[in-house]
ROGUTI-728208 format. One line per 3 residues: their letters; for each residue x negated, z, y of N, C-alpha, C, O. Coordinates in Angstrom, 3 decimals. Each point is the difference from the previous one (the first is absolute). Layout:
BEGIN
a = X,Z,Y,X,Z,Y,X,Z,Y,X,Z,Y; ... .
// end
This chain:
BEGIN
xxx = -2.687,32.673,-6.147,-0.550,-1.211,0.620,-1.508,0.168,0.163,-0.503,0.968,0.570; -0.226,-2.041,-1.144,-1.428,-0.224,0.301,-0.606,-0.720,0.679,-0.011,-1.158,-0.417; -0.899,1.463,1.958,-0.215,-1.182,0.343,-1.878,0.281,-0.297,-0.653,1.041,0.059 .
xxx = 0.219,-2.527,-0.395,-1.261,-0.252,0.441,-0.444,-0.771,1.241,0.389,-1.119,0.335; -1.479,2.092,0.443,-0.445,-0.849,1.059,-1.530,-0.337,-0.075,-0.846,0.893,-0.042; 0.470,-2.494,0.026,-1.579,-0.028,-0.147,-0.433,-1.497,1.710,0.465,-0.708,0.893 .
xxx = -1.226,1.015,-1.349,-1.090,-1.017,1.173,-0.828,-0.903,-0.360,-1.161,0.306,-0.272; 1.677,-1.788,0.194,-1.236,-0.657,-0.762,0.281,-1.157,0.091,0.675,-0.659,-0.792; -1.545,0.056,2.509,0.292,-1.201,0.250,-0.755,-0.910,-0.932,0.082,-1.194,0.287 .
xxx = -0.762,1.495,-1.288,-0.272,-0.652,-0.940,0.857,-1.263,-0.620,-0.106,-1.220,-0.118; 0.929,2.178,-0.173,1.794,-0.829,-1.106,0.216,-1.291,0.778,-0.475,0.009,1.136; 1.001,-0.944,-1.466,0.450,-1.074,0.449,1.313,-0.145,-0.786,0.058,0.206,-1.212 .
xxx = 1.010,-0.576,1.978,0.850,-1.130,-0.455,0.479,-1.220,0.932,-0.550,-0.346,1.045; 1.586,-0.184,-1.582,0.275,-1.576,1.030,1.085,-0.029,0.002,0.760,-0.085,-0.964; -0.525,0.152,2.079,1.747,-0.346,0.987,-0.207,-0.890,0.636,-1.076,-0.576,0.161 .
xxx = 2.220,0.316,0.345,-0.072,-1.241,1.033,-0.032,1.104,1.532,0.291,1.182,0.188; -0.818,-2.327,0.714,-0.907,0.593,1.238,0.955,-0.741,0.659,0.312,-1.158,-0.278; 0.396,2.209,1.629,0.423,-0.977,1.080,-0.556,-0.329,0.889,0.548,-0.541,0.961 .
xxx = -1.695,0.763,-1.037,-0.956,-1.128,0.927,-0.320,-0.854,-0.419,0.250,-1.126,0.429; -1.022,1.442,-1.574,-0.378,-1.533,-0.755,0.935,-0.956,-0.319,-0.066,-1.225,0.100; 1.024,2.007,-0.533,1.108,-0.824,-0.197,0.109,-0.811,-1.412,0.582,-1.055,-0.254 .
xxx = -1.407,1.987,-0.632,-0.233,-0.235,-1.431,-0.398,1.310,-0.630,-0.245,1.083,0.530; 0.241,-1.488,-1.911,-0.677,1.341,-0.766,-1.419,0.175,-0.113,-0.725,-0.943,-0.317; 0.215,2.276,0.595,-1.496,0.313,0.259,-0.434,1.365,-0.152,0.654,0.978,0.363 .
xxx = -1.854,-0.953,-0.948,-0.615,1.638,-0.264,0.246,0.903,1.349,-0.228,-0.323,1.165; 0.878,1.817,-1.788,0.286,1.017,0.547,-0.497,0.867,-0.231,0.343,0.446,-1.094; -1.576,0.514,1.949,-0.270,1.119,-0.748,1.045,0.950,0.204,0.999,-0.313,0.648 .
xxx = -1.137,1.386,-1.121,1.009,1.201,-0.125,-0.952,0.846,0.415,-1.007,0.284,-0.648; 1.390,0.268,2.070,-1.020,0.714,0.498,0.661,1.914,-0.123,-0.498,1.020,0.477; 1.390,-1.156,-1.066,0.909,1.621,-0.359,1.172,-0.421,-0.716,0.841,-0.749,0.498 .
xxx = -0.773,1.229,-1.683,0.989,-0.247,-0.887,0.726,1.483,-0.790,-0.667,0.909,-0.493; 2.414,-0.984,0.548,0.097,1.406,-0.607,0.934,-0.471,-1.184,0.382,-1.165,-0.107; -0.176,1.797,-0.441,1.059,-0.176,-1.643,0.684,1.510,-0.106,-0.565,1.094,0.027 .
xxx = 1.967,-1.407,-0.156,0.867,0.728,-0.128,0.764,-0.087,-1.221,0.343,-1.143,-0.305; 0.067,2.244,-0.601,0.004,-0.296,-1.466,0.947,0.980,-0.034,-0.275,1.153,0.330; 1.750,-1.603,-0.823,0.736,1.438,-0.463,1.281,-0.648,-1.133,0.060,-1.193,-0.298 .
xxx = 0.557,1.873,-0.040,0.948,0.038,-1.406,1.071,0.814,-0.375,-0.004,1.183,0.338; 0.805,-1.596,-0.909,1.499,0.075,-0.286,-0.546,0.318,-1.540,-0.223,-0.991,-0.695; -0.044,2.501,0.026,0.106,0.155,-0.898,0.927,0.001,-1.074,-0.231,-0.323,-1.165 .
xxx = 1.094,0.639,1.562,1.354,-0.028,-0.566,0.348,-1.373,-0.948,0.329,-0.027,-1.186; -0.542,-1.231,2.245,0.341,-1.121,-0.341,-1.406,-0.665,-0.349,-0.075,-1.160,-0.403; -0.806,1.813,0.550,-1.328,-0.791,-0.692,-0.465,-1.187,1.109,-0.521,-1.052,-0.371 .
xxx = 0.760,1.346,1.649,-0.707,-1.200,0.948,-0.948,0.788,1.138,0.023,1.105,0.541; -0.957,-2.425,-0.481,-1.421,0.565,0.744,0.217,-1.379,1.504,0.405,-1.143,-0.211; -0.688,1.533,1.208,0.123,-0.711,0.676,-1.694,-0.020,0.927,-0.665,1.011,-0.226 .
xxx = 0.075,-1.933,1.079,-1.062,0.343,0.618,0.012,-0.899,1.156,0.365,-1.155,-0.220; -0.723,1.501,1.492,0.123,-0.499,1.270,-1.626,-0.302,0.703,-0.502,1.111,0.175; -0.190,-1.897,0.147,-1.475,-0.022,0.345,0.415,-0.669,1.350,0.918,-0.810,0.131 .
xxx = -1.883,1.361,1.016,0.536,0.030,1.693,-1.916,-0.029,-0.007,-0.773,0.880,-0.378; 0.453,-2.374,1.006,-1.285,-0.641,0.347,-0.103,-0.256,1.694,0.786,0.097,0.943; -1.698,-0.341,-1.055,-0.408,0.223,1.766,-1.107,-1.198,-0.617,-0.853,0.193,-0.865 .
xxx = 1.170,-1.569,1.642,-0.777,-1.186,-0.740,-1.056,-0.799,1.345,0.196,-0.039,1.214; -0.841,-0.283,-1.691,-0.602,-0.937,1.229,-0.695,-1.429,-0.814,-0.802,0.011,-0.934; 1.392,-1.178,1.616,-0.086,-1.119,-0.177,-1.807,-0.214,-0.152,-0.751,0.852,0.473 .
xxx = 0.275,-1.951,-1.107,-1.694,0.261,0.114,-0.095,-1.948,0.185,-0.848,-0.832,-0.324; 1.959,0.772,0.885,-0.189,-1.504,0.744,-0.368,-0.018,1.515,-0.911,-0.497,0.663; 2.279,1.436,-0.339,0.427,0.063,2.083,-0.005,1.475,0.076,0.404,0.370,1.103 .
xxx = -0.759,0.716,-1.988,0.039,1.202,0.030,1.460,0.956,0.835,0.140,1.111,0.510; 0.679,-2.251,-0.748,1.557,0.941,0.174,0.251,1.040,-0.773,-0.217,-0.003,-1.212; 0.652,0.891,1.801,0.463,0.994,-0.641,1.577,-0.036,-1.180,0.692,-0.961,0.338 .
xxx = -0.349,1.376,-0.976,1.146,-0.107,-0.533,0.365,1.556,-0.707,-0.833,0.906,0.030; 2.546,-0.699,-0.829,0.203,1.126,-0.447,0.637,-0.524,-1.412,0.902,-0.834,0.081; -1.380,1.339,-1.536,0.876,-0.567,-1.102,0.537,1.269,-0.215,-0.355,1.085,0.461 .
xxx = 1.301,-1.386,-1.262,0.835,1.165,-0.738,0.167,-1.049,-1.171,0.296,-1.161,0.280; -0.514,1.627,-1.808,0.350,-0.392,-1.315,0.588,1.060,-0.506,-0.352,1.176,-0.084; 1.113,-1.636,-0.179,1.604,0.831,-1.292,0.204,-0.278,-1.370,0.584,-1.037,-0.315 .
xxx = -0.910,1.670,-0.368,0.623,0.243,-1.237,0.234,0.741,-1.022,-0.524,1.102,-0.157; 1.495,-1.737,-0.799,1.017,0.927,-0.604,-0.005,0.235,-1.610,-0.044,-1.181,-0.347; 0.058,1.887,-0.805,-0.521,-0.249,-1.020,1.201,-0.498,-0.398,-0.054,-0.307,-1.190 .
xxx = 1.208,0.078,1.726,1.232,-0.912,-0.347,0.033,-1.349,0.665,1.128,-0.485,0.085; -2.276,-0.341,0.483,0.394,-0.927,0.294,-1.117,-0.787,-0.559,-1.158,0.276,0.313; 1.505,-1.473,-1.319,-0.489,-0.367,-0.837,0.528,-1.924,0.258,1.111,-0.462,0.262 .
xxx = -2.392,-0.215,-0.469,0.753,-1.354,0.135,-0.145,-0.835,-1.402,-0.855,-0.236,-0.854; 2.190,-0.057,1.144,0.768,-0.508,-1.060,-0.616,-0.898,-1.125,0.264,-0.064,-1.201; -1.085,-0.545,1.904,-0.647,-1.043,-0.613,-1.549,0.162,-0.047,-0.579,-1.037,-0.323 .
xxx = -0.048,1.885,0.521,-1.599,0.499,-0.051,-0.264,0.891,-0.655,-1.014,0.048,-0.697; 1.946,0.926,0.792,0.238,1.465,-0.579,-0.973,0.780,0.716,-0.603,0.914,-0.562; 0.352,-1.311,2.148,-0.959,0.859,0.405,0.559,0.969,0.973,1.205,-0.137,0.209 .
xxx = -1.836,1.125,0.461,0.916,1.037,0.540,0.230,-1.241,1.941,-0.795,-0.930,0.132; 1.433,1.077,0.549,0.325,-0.435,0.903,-0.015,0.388,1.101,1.146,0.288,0.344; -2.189,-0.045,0.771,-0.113,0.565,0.887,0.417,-0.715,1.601,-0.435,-1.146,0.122 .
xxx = 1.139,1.637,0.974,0.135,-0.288,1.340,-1.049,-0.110,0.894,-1.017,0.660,-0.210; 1.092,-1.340,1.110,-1.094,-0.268,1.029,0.474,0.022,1.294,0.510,-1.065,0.349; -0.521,2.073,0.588,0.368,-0.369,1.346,-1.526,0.147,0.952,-0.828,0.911,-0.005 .
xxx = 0.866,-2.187,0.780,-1.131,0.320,1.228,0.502,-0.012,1.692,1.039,-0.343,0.564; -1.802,0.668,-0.294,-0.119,0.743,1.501,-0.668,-0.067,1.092,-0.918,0.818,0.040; 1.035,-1.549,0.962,1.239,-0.771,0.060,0.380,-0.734,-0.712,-0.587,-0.101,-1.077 .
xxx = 1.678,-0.695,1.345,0.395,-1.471,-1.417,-1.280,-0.664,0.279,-0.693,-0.062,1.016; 0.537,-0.559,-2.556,-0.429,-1.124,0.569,0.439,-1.553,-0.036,-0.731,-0.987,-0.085; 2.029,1.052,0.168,0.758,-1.064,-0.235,0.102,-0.191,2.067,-0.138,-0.904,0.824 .
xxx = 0.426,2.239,-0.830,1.078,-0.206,1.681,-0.761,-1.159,0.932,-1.224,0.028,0.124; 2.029,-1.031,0.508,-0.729,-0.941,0.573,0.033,-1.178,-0.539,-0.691,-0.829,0.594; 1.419,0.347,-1.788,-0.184,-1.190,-0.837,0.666,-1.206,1.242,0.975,0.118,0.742 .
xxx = -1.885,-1.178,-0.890,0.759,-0.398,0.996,0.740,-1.531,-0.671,-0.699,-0.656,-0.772; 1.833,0.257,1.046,0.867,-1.067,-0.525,-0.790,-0.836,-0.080,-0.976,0.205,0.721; 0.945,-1.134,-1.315,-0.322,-1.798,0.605,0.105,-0.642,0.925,1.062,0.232,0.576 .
xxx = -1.611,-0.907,-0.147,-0.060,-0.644,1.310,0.979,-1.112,-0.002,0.385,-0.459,1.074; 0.116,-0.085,-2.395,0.886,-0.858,0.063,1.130,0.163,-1.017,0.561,-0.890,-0.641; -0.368,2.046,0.625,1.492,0.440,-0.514,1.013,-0.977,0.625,1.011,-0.350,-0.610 .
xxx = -1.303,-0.058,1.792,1.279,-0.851,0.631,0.327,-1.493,-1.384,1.102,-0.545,-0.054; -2.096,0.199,-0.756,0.063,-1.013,-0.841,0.831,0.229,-1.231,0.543,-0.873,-0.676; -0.520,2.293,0.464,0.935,0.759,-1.446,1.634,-0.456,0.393,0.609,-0.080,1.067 .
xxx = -0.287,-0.142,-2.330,1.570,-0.165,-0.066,0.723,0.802,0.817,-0.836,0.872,0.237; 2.096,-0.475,0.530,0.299,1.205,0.762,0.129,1.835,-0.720,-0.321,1.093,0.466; 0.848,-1.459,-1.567,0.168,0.948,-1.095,-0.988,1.005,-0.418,0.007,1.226,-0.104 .
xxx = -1.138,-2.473,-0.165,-1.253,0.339,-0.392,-0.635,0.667,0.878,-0.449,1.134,-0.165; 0.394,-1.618,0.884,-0.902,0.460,1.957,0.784,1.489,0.095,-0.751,0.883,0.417; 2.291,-0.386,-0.763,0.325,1.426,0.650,-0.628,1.083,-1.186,-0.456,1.142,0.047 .
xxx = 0.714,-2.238,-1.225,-0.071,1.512,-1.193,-1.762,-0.147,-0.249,-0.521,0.570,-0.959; -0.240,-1.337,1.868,-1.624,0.154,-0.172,-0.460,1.348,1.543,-0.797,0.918,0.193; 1.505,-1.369,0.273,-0.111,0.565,1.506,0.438,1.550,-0.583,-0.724,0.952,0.292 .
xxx = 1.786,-0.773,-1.023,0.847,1.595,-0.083,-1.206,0.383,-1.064,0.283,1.140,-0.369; -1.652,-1.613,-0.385,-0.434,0.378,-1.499,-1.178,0.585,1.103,-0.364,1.168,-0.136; -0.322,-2.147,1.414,-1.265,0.289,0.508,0.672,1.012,0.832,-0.846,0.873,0.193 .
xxx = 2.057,-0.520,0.458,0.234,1.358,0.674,0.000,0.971,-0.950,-0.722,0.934,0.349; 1.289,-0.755,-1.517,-0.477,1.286,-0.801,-1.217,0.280,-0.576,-0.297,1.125,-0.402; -0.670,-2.413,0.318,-1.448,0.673,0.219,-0.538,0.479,0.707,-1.077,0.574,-0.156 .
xxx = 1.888,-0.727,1.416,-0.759,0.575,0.945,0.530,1.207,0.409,-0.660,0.871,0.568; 2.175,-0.772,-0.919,0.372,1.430,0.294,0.016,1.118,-1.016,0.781,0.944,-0.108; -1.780,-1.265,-0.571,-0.372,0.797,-1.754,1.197,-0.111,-0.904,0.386,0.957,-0.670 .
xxx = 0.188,-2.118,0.657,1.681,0.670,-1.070,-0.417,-0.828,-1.057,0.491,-1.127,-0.067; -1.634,1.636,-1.100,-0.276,-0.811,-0.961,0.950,0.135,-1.176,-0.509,-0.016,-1.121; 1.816,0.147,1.234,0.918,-0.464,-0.911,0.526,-0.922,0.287,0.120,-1.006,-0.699 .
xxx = 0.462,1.249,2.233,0.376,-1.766,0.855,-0.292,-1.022,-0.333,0.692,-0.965,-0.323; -2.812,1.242,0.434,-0.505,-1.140,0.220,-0.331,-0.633,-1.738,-0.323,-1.134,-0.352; 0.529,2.212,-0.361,-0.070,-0.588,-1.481,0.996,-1.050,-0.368,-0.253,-1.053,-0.585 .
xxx = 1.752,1.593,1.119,1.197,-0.764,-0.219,-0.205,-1.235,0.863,0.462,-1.085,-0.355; -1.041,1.211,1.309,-0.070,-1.398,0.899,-0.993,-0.935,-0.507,0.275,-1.194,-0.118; -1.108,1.540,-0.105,-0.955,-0.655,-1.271,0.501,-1.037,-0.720,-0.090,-1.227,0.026 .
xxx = 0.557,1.923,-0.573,1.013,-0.621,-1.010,0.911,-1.044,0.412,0.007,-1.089,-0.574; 0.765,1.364,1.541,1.080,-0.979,0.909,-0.610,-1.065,0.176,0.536,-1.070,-0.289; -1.779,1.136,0.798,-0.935,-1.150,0.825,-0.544,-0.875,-0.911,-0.740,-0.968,0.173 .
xxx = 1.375,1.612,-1.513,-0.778,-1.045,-1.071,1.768,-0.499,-0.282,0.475,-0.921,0.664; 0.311,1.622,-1.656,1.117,-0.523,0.158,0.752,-1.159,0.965,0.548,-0.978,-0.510; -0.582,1.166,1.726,0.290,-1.013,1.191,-1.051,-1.339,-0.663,0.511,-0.983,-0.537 .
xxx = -1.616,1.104,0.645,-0.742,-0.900,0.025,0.066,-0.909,-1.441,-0.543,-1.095,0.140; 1.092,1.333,-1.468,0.578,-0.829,-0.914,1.068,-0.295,-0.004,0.286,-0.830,-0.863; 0.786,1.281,1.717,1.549,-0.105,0.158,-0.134,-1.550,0.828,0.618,-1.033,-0.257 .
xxx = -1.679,1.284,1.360,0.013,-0.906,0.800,-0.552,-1.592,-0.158,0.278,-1.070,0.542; -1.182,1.503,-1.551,-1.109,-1.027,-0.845,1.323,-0.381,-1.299,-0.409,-0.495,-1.050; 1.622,0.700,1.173,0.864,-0.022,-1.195,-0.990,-0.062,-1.581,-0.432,-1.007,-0.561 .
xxx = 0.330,2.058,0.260,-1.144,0.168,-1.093,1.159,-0.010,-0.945,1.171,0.164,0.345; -1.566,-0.355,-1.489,0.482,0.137,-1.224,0.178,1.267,-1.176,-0.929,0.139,-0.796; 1.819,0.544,0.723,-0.409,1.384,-1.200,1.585,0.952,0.195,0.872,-0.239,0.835 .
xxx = -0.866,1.051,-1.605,0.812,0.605,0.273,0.025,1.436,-0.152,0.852,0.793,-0.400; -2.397,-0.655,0.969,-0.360,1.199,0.461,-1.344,-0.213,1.119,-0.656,-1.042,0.023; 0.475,1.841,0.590,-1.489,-0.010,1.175,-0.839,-0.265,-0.842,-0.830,-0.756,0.504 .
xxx = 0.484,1.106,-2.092,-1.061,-0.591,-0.610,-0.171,-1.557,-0.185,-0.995,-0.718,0.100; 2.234,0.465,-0.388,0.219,-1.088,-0.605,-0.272,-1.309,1.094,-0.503,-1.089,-0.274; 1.076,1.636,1.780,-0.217,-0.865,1.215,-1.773,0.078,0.761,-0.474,-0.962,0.605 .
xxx = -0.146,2.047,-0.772,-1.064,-0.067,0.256,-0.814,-1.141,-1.046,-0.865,-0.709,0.515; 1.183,0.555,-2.043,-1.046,-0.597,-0.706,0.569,-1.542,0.174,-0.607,-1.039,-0.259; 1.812,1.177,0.723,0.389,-1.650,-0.283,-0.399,-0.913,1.330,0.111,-1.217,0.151 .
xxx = -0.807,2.616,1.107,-0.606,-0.623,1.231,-1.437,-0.366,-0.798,-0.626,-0.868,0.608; 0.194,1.176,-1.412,-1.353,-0.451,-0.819,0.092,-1.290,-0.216,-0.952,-0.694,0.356; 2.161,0.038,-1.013,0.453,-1.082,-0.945,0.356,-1.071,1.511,-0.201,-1.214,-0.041 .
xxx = 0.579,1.704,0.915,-0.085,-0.978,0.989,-0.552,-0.395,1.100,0.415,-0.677,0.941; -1.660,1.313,-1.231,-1.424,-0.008,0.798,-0.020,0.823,1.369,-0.865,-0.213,0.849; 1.965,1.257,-0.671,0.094,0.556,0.839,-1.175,1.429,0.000,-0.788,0.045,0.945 .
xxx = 0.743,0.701,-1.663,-1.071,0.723,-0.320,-1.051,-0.537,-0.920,0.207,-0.950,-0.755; -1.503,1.685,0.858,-0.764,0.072,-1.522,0.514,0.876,-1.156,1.156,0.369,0.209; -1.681,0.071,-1.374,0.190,1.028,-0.858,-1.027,0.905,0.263,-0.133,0.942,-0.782 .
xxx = -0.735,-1.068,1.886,-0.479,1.270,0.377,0.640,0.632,1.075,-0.097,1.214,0.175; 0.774,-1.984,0.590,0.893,0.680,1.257,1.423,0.175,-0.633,0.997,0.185,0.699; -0.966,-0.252,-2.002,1.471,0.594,-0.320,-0.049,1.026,-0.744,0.887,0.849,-0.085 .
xxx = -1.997,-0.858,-0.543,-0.392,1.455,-0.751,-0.177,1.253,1.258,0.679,1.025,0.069; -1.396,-1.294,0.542,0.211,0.692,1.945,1.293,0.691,0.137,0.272,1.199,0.052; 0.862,-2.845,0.017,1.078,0.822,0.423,0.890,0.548,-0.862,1.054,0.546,0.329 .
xxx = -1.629,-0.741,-1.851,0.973,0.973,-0.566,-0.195,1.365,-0.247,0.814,0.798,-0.466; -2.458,-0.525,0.973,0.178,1.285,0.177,0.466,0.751,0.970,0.413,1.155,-0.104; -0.504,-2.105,1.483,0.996,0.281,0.880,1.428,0.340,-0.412,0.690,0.819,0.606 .
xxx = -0.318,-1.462,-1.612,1.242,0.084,0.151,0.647,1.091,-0.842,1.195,0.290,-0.059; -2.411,0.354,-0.694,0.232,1.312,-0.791,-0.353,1.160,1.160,0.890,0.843,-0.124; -1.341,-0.639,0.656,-0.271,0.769,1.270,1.478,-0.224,0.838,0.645,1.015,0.267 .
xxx = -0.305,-1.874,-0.004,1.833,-0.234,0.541,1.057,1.180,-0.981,0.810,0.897,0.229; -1.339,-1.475,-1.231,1.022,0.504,-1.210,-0.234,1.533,-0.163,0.817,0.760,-0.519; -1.952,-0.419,0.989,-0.269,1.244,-0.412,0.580,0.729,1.718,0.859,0.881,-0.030 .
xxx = -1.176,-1.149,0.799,0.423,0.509,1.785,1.438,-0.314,-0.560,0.370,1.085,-0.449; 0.410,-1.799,0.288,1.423,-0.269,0.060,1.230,0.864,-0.778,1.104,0.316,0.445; -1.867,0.022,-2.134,0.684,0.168,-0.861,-0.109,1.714,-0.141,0.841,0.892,-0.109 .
xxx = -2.691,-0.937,0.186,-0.111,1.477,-0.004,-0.498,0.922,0.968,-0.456,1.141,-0.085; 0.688,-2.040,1.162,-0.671,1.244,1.363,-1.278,0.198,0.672,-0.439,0.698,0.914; -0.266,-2.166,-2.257,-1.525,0.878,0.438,-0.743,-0.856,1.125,0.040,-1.178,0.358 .
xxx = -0.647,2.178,-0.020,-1.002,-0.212,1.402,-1.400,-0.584,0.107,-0.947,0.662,0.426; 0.873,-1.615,-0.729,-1.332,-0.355,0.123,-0.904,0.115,0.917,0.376,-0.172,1.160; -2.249,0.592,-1.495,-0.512,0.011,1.296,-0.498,-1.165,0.258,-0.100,-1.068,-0.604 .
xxx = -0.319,1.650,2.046,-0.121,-0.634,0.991,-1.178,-1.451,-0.565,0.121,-1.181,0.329; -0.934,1.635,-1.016,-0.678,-1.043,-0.592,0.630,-1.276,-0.917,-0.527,-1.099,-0.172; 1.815,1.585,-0.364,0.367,-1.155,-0.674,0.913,-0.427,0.597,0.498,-1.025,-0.465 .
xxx = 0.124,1.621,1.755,0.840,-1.051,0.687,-0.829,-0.485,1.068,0.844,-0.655,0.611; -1.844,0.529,-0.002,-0.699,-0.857,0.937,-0.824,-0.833,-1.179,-0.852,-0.659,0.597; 0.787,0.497,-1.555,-0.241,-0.817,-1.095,0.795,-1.219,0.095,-0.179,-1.164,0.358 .
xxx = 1.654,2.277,-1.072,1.029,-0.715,-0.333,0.405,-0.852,1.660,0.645,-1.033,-0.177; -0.852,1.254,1.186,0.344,-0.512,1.222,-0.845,-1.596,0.445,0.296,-1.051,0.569; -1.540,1.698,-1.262,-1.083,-1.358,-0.247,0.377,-1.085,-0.822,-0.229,-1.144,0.394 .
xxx = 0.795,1.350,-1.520,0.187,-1.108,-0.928,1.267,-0.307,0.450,0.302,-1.126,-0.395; 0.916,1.845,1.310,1.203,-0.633,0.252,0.144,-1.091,1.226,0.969,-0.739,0.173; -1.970,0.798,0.510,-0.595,-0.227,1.364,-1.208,-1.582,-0.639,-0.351,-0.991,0.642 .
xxx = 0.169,1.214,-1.454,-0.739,-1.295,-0.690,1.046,-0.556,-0.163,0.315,-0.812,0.870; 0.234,0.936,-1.548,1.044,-0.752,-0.626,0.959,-0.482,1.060,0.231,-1.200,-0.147; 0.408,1.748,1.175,0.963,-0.870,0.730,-1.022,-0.436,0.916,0.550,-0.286,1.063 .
xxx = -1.874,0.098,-0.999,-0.970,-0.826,0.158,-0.387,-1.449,-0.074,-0.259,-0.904,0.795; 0.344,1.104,-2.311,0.128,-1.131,-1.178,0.983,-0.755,-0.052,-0.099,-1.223,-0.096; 1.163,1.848,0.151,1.139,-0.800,-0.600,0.511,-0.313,1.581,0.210,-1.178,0.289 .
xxx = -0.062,1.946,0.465,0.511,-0.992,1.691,-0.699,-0.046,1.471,0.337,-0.536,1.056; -1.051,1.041,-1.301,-0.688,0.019,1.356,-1.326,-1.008,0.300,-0.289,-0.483,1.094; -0.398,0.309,-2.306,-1.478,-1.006,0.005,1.379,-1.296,-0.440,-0.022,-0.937,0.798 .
xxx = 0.976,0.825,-1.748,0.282,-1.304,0.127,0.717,-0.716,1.614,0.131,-1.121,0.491; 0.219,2.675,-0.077,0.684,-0.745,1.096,-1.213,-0.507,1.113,0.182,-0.916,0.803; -1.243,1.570,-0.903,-0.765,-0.418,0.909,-0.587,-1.221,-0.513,0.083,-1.009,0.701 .
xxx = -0.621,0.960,-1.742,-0.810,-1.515,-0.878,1.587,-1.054,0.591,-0.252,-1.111,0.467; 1.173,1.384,-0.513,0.635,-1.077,0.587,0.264,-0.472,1.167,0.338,-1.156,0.258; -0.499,2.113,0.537,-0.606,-0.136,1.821,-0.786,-0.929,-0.123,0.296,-1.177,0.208 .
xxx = -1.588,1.660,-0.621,-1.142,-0.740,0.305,-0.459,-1.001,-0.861,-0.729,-0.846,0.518; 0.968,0.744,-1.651,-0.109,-1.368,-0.219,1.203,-0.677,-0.454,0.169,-0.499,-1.113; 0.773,0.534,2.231,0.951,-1.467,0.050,-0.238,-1.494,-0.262,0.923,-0.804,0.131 .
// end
């Protein structure tokens, strides 16, 4: 096992900040890399443990990045690395203020997707992802006879754009991928993915129910 340790708040990268409450330059004020291997089987694995500070609100934070010379994505062919930060920065997401307007269905399995962001279970919250889109064409009785097929035919009936369905179908490969194969997404693409799901039962019931309050 090899580790390197260097110092160089120089480096920058960009996470999302739980103060800011968006993504923003981090220096890396101590960074180490840990490097070791399974000769036998020909795999190299490497672990990097950062000590970060925000250069918005100057919070402190902790990353750890993982990866594996066996984990490879499917469709990039690039190597695939993990992201955990420290504290979350998901923990704290807070519901909608008018969840009470969501279908009943909709309202428990949106409510069970924002508790596993917040209690770090980003396989949960991948699969719930997913649900919250499912529910929401079941309910819109969409047309298809698959989740692809019902997301594009909300295009055809002015329920989405084709830019908010291209959105959720990558959402809905991120579902497919938490559901089928286990995987964990970070924390950055499910407070993403939490943003565009949170637009959307936005869009589709909560601004109409209010535009119909108020102008009766």
């Amino acid at each position: 096992m090899n580790e390197l340790v260097k110092d160089d708040a120089s480096e920058k990268v960009r996470v999302r900040c739980r103060t800011c409450n968006r993504e923003t330059n981090h220096s890396v004020l101590k960074s180490a890399e840990v490097h070791d291997s399974d000769e036998e089987h020909g795999i190299d694995w490497w672990v990097n443990y950062e000590i970060l500070q925000c250069q918005g609100c100057d919070t402190f934070a902790f990353r750890k990045v993982t990866r594996c010379s066996e984990d490879y994505d499917l469709e990039t062919g690039r190597l695939e690395s993990k992201e955990e930060i420290y504290p979350s920065v998901v923990a704290g997401h807070l519901l909608l203020a008018d969840v009470y307007l969501l279908p009943n269905q909709l309202a428990h399995i949106y409510q069970e997707t924002v508790s596993a962001l917040n209690n770090n279970q980003p396989i949960l919250c991948g699969i719930g992802v997913r649900a919250v889109i499912e529910t929401v064409v079941k309910d819109r009785a969409a047309k298809g006879d698959d989740l692809s097929e019902q997301i594009n035919n909300l295009v055809t009936e002015g329920v989405l754009t084709k830019d908010g369905a291209a959105i959720l179908h990558k959402l809905r490969i991120l579902g497919n991928r938490a559901a089928h194969e286990v995987k964990a997404h970070s924390a950055k693409e499910l407070a993403l993915s939490m943003d565009v799901v949170e637009h959307l039962l936005q869009a589709v019931y909560i601004l109409p129910a209010h535009a119909k309050e108020t102008f009766k």
